[in-house]
N, C-alpha and C positions, 0 to 999 in steps of 0.2 A: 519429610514430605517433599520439600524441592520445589522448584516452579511449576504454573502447569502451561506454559506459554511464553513467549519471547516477543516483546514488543522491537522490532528492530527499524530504526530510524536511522537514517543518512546525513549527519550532522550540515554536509554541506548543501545538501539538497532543500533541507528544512525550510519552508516557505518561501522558496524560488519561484515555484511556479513552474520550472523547469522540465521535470519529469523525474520518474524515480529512477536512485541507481539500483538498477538493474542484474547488473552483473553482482554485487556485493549481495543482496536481496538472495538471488540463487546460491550463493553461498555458502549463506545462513540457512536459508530452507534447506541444503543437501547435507549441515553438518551435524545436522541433530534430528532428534523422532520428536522433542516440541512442535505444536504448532507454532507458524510465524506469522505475525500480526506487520504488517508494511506498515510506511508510514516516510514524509519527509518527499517534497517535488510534484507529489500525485496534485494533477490541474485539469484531466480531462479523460472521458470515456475507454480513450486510446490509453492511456496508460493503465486502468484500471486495467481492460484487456491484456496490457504486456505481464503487467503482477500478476494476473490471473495463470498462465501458462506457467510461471516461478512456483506453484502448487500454495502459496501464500495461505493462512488461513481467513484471513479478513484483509481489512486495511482502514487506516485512518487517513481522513483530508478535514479540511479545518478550512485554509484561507481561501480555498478555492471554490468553495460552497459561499463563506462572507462574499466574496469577491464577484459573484457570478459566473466563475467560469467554469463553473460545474453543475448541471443541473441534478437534484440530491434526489428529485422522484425516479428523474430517466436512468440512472445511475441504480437502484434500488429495484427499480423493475428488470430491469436488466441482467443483475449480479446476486440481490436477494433470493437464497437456497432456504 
């Protein structure tokens, strides 16, 4: 059976707040037919948009929703397919 998807997180990115990496992100989306789930720096609308372009299948944010610096409706309405 095998996976049916790839969570792929940025160990240094991981609750930076930073922004996602990016380049590594397309990477992974170009080296496989999984989908890829981001994850790790995501903190604002803007980044969400960069992963978006990465053909990404979803994405996790966690500290940046606690934190406020993400609003999780505007975000949803937004990017919600």
């Amino acid at each position: 059976k095998g996976a049916g998807w790839i969570l792929f997180s940025s160990a240094e990115a991981d609750g930076t707040l930073t922004g996602p990496n990016l380049e590594a992100t397309t990477q992974m989306v170009q080296s496989t037919s999984l989908p890829v789930i981001a994850a790790g720096g995501i903190s604002s609308i803007k980044d969400i948009e960069a992963l978006e372009n990465t053909k990404v299948a979803g994405i996790v944010t966690g500290k940046a929703i606690y934190e406020g610096k993400l609003d999780l409706k505007e975000a949803l309405k937004r990017f919600q397919k």
